[in-house]
N, C-alpha and C positions, 0 to 999 in steps of 0.2 A: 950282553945287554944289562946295562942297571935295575935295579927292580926300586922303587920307592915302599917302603914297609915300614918306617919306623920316625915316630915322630918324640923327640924329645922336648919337654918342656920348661923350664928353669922354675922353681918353686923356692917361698920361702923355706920352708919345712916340708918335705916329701913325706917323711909319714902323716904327719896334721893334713894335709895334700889327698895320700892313699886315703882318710877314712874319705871322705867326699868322693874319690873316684871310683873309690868301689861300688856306692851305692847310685853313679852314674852311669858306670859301666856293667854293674850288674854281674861281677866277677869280682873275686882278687886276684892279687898281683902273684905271677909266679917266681920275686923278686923283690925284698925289701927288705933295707938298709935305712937308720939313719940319713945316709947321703944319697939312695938311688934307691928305686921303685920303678919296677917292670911288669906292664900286663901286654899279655899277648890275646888278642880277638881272636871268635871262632875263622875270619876273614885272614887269619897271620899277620893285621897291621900289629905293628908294639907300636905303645905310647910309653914313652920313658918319662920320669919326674925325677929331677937332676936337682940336686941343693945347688943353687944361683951360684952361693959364693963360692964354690970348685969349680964352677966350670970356665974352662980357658979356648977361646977370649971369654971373656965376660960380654954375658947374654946382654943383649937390649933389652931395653921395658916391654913388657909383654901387650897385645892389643893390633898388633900389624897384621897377624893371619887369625883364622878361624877354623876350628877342627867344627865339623857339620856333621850333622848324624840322619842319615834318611830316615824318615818313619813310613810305614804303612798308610797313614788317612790323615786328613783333616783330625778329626777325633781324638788320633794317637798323637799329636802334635800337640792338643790343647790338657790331655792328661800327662804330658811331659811338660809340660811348663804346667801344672797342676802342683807335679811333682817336684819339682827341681824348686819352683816356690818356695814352697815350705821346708827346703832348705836352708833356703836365706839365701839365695845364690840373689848379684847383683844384677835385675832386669832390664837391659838396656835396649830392649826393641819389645814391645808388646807382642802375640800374636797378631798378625797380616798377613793378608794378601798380598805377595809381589808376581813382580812378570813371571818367575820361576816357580811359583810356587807359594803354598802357605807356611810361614813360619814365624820363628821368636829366638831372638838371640839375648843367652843372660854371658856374665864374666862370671868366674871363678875368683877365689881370695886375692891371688896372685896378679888377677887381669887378663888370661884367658878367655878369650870369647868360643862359647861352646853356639852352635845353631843349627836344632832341630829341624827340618823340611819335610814336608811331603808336593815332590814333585807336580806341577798343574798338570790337567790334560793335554793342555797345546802349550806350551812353556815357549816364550820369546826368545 
């Protein structure tokens, strides 16, 4: 059987990349190059950050998927977009209420749409 663990991402610059995912992910990378940057979660997902212009085929514009991060509460959702703000990250969903859940989706330099959630009670 397959297992799904590892999500690669196409970046301008993977290191200039690594310093922002660090303090997104709240870890470093066990894995960094010039051309590639590897963190592995306490969960065993890898996220990879690949230099665009290596990789073959050549990556599409980024913006078509979205890496999603559960949080714990309401709360924890609005202290992560608190956080992520003051990054300078680019916020393209305010915090809301959807059927799913309360959330906010920012992109990364690159175009990456990252979107924290906290699951609703009775979710559609």
């Amino acid at each position: 059987m397959r297992t799904l663990n590892y999500l690669l991402l196409a970046v301008r610059d993977p290191l200039k990349s690594a310093e922002l995912y660090s303090k997104l992910l709240g870890r470093e990378p066990v894995e960094k190059s010039r051309t590639f940057v590897l963190y592995v979660l306490p969960t065993g997902l890898k996220i990879g950050l690949w230099l665009a212009d290596e990789m073959k085929p050549a990556p599409k514009p980024a913006g078509g998927i979205e890496i999603s991060f559960s949080e714990e509460s309401r709360d924890a959702v609005l202290a992560t977009h608190a956080a992520w703000s003051q990054l300078g990250l680019k916020v393209v969903q305010e915090p809301t209420e959807m059927d799913f859940g309360f959330t906010f989706v920012v992109e990364d330099p690159d175009g990456h749409r990252l979107r924290p959630f906290v699951l609703a009670d009775k979710p559609r």
